[in-house]
C-alpha positions in Angstrom: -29.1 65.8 103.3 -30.4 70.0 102.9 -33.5 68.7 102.5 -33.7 66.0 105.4 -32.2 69.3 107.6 -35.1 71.7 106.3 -37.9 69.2 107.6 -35.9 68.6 110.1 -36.2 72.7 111.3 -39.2 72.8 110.8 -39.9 69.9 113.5 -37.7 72.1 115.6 -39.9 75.0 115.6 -42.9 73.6 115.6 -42.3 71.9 119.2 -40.7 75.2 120.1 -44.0 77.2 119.3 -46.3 74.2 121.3 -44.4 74.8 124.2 -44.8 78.4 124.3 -48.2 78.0 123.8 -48.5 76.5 127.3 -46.8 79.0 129.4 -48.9 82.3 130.2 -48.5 84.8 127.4 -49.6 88.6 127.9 -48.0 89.1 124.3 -49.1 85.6 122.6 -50.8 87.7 119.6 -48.4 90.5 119.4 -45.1 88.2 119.3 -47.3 86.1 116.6 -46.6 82.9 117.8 -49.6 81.3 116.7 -49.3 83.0 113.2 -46.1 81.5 113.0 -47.1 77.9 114.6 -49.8 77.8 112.3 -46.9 78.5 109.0 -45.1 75.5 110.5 -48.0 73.3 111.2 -49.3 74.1 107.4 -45.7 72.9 106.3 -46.2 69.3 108.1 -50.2 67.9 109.5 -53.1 69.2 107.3 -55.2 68.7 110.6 -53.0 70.3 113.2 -52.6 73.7 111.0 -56.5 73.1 111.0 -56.8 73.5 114.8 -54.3 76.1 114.5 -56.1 78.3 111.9 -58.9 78.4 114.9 -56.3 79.4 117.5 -55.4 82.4 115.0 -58.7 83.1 114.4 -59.6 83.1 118.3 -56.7 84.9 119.4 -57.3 87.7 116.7 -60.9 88.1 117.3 -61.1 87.9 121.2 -60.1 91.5 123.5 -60.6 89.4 126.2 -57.4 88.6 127.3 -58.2 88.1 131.1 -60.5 85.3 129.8 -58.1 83.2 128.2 -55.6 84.0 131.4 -58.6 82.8 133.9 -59.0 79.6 131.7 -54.9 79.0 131.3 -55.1 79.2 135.5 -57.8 76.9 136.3 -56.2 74.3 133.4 -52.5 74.0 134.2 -51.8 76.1 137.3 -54.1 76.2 140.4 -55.0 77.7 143.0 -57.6 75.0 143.0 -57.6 71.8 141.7 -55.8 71.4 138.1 -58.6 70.9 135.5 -55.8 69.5 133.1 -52.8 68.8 135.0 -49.8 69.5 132.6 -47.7 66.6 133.8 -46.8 63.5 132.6 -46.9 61.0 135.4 -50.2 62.1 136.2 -51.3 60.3 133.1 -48.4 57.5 133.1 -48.2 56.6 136.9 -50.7 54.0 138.4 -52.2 55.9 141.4 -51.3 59.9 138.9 -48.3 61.0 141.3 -46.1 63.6 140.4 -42.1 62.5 140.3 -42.7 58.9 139.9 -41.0 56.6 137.9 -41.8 57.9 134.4 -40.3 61.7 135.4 -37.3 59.6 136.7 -37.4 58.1 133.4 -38.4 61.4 131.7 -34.7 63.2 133.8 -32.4 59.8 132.6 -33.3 61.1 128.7 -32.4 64.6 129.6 -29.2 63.2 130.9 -28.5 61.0 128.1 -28.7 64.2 126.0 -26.6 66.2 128.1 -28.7 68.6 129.7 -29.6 69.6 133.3 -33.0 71.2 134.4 -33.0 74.8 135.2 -33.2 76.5 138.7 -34.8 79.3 137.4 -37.7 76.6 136.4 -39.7 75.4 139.2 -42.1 72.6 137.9 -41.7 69.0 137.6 -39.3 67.5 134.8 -42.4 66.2 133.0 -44.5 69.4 132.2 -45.7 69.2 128.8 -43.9 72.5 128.2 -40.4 70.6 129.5 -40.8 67.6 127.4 -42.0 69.8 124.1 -38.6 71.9 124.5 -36.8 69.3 125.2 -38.1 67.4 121.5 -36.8 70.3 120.2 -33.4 70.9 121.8 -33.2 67.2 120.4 -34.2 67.7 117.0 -31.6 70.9 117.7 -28.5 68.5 118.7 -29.2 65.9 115.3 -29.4 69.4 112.9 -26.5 70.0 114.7 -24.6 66.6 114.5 -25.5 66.5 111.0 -23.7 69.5 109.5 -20.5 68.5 111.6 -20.7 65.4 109.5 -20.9 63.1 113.3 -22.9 60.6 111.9 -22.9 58.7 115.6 -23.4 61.2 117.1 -26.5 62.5 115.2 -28.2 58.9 115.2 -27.5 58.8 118.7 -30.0 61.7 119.2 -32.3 60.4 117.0 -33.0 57.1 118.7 -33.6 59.7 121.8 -35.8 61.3 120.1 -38.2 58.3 119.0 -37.5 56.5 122.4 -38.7 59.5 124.5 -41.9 60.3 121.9 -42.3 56.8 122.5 -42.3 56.2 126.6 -43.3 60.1 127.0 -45.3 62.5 124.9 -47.2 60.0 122.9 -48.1 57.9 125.8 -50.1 60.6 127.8 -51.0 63.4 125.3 -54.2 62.2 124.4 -55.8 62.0 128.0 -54.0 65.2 129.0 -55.7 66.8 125.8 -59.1 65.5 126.4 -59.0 66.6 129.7 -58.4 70.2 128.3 -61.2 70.0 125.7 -63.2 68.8 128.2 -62.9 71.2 130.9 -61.7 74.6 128.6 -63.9 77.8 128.5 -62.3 78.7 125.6 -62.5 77.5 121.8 -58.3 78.5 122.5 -57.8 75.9 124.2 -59.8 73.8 123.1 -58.0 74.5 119.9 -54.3 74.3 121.5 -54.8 70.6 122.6 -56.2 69.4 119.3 -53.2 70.7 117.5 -51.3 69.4 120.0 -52.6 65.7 120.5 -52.7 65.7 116.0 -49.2 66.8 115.3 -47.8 64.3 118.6 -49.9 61.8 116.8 -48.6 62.0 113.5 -45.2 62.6 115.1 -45.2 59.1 116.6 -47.3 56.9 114.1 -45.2 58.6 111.2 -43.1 61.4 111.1 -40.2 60.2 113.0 -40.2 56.8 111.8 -39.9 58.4 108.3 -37.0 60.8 109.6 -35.1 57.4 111.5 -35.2 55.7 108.1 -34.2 58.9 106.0 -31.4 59.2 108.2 -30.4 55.2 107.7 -30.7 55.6 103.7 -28.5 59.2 103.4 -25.9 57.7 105.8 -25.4 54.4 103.8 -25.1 56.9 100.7 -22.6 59.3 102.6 
């Protein structure tokens, strides 16, 4: 089980970092939280640590931090339109409106797992920042489970977890991460939603169908 609960960290934190990666961050190189995302991406995807590596390398090299704020604007916030709008039903909803049925979908999850969006946070349910947190305030609640020995509880929060990768993240991170390679000024971001799209990719295909059955086989043991 220590060793299921290790990998299981590591998925943690390595959500945790994505998400900070897409709010604006004056301090991004000081607080080293590519350094650390690329540790953590090294740990699980040979390709995301990759596209990680060239985030470090970018960040470390480029004084131009008004640059990368200009290109963060333009991407995800406005004024004008969103080059890479960071919301899910964009990608998911027929005609791309914002609050359709998939962030009604996106809010029942949060429910199921006991949580409640923030005043303080003004954006839709579905921002990619939102729905990486919330992956790893799940991955969180099973580490959690687990050490309190609540089996049900923890396998509860695993079959959140792969139903919301599922009908979420994996089903609109690769247009939202072209669109960002497409339309970024910088190799940063550029960077960001390669590492991004390969570690939600691996996540999906393999990862946590690996953990689900890890999960089955120590629990039959216990």
């Amino acid at each position: 089980m220590e060793n299921f609960l290790v990998r299981e960290r590591v998925r943690a934190v390595t959500y945790q970092l994505l998400a900070k990666c897409y709010k604006l961050q004056p301090t991004l190189k000081e607080d080293k939280i590519i350094d650390n995302l690329y540790e953590v991406l090294s740990l699980v995807s040979d390709e995301a640590a990759n596209y990680a590596k060239a985030m470090k390398v970018e960040i470390d090299n480029n004084n131009n931090i008004d640059e990368m704020k200009f290109d963060f604007l333009s991407l995800f916030v406005g004024p004008k339109t969103l080059l890479a709008p960071p919301y899910g039903s964009v990608y998911m909803e027929e005609r791309g409106q914002i609050m359709g049925v998939s962030t009604q979908d996106a809010m029942r999850i949060y429910h199921q797992a006991g949580l409640k969006k923030s005043e303080d946070f003004k954006e839709p349910p579905d921002h990619i920042r939102v729905e990486l947190e919330f992956m790893s305030t799940l991955i969180q609640q099973t580490i959690e489970a687990c050490e309190k020995s609540e089996w049900a509880e923890a396998e509860k929060k695993i079959e959140l977890q792969v139903e919301f990768l599922s009908k979420h993240l994996a089903g609109w991170i690769k247009p939202f991460a072209n669109n960002i390679i497409s339309n970024a000024k910088t190799e940063f971001y550029k960077n960001l939603a390669k590492a991004t799209e390969s570690f939600i990719r691996q996540e999906y295909t393999e990862d946590s169908i690996a953990m689900k059955e890890e999960f089955k086989e120590l629990t039959e043991i216990i």
